[in-house]
C-alpha positions as CSV (number, residue, x, y, z in Angstrom):
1,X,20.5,-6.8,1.3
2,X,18.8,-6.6,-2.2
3,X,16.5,-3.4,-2.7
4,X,13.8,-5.5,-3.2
5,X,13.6,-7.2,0.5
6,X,14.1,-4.0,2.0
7,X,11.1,-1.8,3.0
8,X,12.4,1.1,5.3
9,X,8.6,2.9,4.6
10,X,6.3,4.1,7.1
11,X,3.7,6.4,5.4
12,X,1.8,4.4,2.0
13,X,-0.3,6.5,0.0
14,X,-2.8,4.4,-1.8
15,X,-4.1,6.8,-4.9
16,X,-6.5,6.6,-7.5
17,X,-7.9,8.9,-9.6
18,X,-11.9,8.2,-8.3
19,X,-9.6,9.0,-4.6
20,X,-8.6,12.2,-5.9
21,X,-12.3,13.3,-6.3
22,X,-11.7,15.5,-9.2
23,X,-8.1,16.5,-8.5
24,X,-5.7,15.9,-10.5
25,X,-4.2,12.5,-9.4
26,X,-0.8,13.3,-10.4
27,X,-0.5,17.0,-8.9
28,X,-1.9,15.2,-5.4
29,X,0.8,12.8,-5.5
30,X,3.2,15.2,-5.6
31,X,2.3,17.3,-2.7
32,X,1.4,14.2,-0.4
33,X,5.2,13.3,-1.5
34,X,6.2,17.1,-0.2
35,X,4.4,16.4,2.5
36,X,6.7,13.4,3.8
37,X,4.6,9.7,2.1
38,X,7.5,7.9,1.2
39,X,5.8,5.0,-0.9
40,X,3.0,5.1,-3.3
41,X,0.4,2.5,-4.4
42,X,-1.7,3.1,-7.7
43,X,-5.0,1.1,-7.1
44,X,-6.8,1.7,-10.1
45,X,-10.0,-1.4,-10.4
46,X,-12.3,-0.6,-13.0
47,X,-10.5,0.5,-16.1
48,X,-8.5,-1.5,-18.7
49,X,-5.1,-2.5,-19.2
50,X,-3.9,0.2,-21.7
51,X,-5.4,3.3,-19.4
52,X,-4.4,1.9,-16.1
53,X,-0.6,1.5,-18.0
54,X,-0.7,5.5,-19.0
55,X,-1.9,6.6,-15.6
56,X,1.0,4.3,-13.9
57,X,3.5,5.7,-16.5
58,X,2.8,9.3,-15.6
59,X,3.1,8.4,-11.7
60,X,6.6,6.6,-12.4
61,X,7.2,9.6,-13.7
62,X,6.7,11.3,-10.6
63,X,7.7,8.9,-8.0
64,X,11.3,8.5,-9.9
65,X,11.8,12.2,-9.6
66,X,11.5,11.9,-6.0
67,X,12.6,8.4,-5.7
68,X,9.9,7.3,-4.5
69,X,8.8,3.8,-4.4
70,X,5.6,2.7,-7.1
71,X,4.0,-0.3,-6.4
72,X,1.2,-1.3,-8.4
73,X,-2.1,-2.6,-7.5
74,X,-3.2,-6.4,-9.0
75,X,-1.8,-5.9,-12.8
76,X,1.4,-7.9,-12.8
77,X,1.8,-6.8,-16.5
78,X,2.0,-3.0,-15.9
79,X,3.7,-3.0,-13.1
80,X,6.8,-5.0,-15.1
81,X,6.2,-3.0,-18.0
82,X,7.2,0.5,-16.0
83,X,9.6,-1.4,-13.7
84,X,7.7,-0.6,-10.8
85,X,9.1,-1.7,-7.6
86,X,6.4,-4.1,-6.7
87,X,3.0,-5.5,-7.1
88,X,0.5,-5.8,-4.5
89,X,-2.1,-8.4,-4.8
90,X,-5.3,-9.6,-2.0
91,X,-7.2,-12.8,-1.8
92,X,-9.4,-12.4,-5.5
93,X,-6.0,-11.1,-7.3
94,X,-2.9,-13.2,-8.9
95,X,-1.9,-15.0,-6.1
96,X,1.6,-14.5,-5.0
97,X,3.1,-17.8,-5.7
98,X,1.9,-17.5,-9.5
99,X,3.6,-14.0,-9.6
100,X,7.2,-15.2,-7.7
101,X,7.1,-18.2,-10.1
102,X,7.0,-15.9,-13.2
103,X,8.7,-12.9,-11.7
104,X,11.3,-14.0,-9.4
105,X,12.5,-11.6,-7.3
106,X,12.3,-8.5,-9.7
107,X,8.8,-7.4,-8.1
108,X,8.8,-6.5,-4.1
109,X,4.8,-8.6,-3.8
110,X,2.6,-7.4,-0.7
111,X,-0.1,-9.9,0.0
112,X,-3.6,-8.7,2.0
113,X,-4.5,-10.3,5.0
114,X,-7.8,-10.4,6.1
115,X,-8.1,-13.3,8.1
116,X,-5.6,-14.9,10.3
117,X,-6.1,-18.3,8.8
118,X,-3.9,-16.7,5.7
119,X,-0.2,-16.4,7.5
120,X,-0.2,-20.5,7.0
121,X,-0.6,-20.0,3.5
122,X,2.1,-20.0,1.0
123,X,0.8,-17.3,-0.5
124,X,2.2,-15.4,2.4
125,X,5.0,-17.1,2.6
126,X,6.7,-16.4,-0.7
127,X,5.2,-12.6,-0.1
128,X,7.8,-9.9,0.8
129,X,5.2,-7.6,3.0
130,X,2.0,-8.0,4.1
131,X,-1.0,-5.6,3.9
132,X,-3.5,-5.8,7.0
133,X,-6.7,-5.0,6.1
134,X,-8.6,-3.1,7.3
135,X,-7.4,-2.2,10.6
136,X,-10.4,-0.1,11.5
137,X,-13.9,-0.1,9.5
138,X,-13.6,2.3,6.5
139,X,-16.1,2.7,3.7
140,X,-13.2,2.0,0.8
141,X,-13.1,-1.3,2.1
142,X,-16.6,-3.4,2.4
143,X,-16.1,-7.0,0.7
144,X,-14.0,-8.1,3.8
145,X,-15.1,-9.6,7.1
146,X,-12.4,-8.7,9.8
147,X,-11.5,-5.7,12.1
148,X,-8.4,-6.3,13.4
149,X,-7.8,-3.5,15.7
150,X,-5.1,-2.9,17.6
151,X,-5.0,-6.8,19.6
152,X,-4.9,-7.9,15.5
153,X,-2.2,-6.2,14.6
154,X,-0.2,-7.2,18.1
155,X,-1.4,-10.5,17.2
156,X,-0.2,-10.9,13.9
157,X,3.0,-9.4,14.7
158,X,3.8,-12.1,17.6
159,X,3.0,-14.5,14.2
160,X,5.2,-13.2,11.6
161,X,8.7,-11.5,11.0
162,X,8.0,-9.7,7.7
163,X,6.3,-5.9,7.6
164,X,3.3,-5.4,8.4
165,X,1.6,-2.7,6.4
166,X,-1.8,-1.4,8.1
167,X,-4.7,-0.3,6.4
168,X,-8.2,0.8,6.9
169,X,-9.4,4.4,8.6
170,X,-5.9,5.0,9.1
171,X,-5.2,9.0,10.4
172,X,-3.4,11.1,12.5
173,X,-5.8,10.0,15.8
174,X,-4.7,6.6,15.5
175,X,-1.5,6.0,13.4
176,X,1.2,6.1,16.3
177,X,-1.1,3.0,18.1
178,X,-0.7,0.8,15.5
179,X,2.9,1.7,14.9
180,X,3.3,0.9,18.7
181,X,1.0,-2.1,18.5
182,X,3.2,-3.7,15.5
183,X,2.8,-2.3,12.3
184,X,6.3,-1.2,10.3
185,X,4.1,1.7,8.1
186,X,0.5,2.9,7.7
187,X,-1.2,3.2,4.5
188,X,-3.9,6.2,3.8
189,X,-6.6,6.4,1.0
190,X,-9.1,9.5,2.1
191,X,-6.5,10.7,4.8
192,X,-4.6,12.7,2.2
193,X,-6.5,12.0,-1.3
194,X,-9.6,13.5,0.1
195,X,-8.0,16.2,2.6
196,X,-8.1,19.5,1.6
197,X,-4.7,20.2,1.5
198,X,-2.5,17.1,0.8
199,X,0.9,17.7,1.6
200,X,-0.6,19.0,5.2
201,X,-2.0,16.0,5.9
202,X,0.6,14.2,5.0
203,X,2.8,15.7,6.9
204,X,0.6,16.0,9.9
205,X,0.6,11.9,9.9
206,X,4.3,11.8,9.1
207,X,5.0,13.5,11.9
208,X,2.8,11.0,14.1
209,X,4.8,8.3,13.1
210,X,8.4,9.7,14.0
């Protein structure tokens, strides 16, 4: 099966440098990556094209030492410029068919869900993984509606075949129920950017997920 389709992850660390809250973003994306996250996301939303391509080409950087997945958040053009293994995009982003149309199947695309109306769509069709968001309130998410909980996530999985990527409050309390309920991997902001010590948290929550 081609590397893109595959997506053997379970623990997502979405970073930014605002995240990070002061750190270094690149020195806590290595020790959450010692710490067992096997995927990373940079989400970076209110800085231009030419900073948000230096900050992803210093995390390629990192993530190819470790072989680590990088999937970039909404900007199709950086993520092809670094050869970043996907995209991921949600409802106010390029939609997926506009980016499968350009891109083929060079870029892996995850697609946010946020309402159940969307698994019709053929935005999630032509998507390769799906982001559900947000699982449980969390203050990094406020411009959506929808909880989904643990019934959403059962729900949604009795609806669709491809992986399920949860997100929202996501932490060591709750990660191995929503593994149970459906989901393939969790995804973490504040869990590990925020934490004291990274890599501990990160492999306190890998270890909930084994």
């Amino acid at each position: 099966m081609p590397l893109h389709r595959l997506f053997p992850y379970q623990l997502y660390l979405v970073i930014s440098e605002e995240a990070c809250r002061g750190r270094d973003f690149l020195t806590v994306a290595r020790q959450a990556i010692a710490g067992g996250v096997d995927i990373i996301q940079l989400r970076e939303k209110n800085i231009d094209t030419p900073a948000y391509l230096a900050k992803a080409t210093q995390l390629k950087a990192i993530t190819d030492h470790y072989n680590i997945p990088l999937i970039i958040n909404d900007n199709v053009a950086v993520a092809q410029h670094i050869g970043a293994f996907g995209v991921h995009v949600g409802n106010s982003d390029t939609p997926p068919t506009e980016i499968r149309a350009q891109w083929g199947t060079l870029l892996q695309i995850g697609y946010s869900i946020e309402y159940l109306s969307q698994l019709d769509n053929e935005e999630t069709l032509v998507a390769d993984h799906l982001g559900i968001s947000p699982v449980f309130s969390t203050a990094t998410k406020t411009d959506t509606v929808t909880e989904w909980g643990l019934k959403g996530i059962e729900l949604i999985r009795s609806k669709t075949n491809k992986p399920l990527i949860a997100i929202g409050n996501m932490n060591k309390t709750n990660a191995a129920a929503v593994m149970q309920a459906g989901a393939n991997c969790i995804a973490v902001v504040s869990a590990i950017c925020s934490a004291e010590n990274p890599e501990k948290a990160a492999y306190e929550l890998r270890n909930c997920l084994s």
